[in-house]
C-alpha positions as CSV (number, residue, x, y, z in Angstrom):
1,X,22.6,38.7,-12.9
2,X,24.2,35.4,-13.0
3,X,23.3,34.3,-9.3
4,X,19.6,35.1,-9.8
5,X,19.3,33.3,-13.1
6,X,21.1,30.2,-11.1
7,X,18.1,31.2,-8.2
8,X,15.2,31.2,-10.4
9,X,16.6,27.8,-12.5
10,X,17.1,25.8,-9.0
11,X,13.2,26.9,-8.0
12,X,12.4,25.7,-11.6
13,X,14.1,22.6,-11.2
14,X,12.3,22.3,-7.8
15,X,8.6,23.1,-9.3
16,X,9.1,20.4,-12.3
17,X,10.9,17.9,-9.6
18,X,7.5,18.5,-7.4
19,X,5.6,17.6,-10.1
20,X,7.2,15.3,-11.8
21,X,8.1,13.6,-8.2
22,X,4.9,13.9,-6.8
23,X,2.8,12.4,-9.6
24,X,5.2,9.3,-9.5
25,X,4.5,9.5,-5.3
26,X,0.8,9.3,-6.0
27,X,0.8,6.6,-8.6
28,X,2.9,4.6,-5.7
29,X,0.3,5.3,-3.4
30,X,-2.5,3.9,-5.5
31,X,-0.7,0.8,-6.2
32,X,0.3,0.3,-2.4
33,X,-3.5,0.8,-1.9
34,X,-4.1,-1.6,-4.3
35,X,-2.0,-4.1,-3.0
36,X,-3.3,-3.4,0.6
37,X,-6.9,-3.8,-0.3
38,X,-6.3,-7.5,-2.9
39,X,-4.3,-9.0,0.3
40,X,-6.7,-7.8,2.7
41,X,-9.6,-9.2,0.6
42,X,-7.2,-12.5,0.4
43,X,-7.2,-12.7,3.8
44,X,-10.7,-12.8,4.4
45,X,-11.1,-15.5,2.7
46,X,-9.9,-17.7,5.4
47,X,-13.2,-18.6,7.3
48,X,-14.2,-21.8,9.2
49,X,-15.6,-23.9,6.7
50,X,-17.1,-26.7,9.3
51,X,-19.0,-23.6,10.9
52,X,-20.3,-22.2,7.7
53,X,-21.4,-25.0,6.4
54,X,-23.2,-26.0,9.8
55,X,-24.6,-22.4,10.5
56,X,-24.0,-20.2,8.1
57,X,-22.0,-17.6,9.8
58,X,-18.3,-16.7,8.4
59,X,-15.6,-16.6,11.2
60,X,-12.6,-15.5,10.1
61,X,-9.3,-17.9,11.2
62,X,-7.2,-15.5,12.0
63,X,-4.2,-17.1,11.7
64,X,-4.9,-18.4,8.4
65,X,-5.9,-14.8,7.4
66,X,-2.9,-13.8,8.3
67,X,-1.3,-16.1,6.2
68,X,-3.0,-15.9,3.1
69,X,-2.6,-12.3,3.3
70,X,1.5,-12.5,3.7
71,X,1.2,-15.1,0.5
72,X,-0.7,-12.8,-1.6
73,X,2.1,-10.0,-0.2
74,X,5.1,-12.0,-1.0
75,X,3.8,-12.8,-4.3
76,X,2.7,-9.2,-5.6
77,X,6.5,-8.6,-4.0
78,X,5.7,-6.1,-1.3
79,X,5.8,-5.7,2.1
80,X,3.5,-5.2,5.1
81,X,1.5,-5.7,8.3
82,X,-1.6,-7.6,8.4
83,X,-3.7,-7.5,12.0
84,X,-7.0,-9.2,12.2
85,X,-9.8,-7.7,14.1
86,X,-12.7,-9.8,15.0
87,X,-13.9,-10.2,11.2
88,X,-11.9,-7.6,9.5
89,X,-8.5,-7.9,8.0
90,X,-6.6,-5.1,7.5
91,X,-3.4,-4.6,5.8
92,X,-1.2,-2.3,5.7
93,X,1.8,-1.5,2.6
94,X,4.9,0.7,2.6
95,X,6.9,1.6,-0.3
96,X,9.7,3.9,-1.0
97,X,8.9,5.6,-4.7
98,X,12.5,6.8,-5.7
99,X,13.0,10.4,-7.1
100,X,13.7,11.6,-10.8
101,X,14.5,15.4,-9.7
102,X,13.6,16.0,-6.5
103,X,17.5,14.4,-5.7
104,X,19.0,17.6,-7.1
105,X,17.8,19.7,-4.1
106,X,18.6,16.3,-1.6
107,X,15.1,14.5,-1.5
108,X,15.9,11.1,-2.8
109,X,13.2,9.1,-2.0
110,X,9.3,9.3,-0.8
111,X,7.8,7.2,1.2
112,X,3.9,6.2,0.4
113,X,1.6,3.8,2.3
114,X,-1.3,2.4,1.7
115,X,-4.2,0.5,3.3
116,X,-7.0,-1.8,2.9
117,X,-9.6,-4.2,5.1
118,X,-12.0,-6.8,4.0
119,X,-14.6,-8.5,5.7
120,X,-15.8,-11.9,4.9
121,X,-19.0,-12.2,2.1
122,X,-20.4,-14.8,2.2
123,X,-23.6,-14.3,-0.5
């Protein structure tokens, strides 16, 4: 009797840690996302002025794209990649969201990513 109250309390413990653990997973995610999706938007905000102003069509700098991107990164206090592709940034977070319960059956962390591109706008 004693071993299958001890059973069913560990897969109790498990079922709340999955929940518990999992909502605090997917509110990670949303704010990688989030993070992913303001830098990339930062990033696209590096276009050639001269050119704009002259014709009217955004080109992204890529290297200043890049940068701006890593700024807006370092000052949200996250890390991740940023590529540019032709006139897309895209930017890429990973976090680690640290478990409440899920450590009593060895999981002690989750890892969540998230991920957002931009394109210039220029109206």
């Amino acid at each position: 009797m004693t071993a299958l109250v001890v059973v069913l309390m560990l897969g109790i413990l498990t079922l709340a840690g999955l929940s518990l653990d999992g909502g605090l997973a997917l509110a990670a995610n949303v704010k990688a996302t989030g993070h992913a999706e303001a830098a990339a938007r930062a990033g696209a905000q590096a276009i050639d002025l001269a050119l704009y102003r002259a014709t009217g069509t955004a080109r992204l700098l890529p290297a200043d794209a890049v940068a701006h991107a890593h700024r807006y990164l370092a000052a949200a206090g996250v890390s991740g990649t940023v590529t540019v592709s032709g006139d897309t940034v895209t930017v890429t977070v990973t976090a680690s969201q640290h478990t409440q319960l899920l450590g009593l059956v060895g999981i002690s962390s989750l890892s969540v990513r998230g991920t957002g591109t931009a394109q210039p706008h220029t109206q």
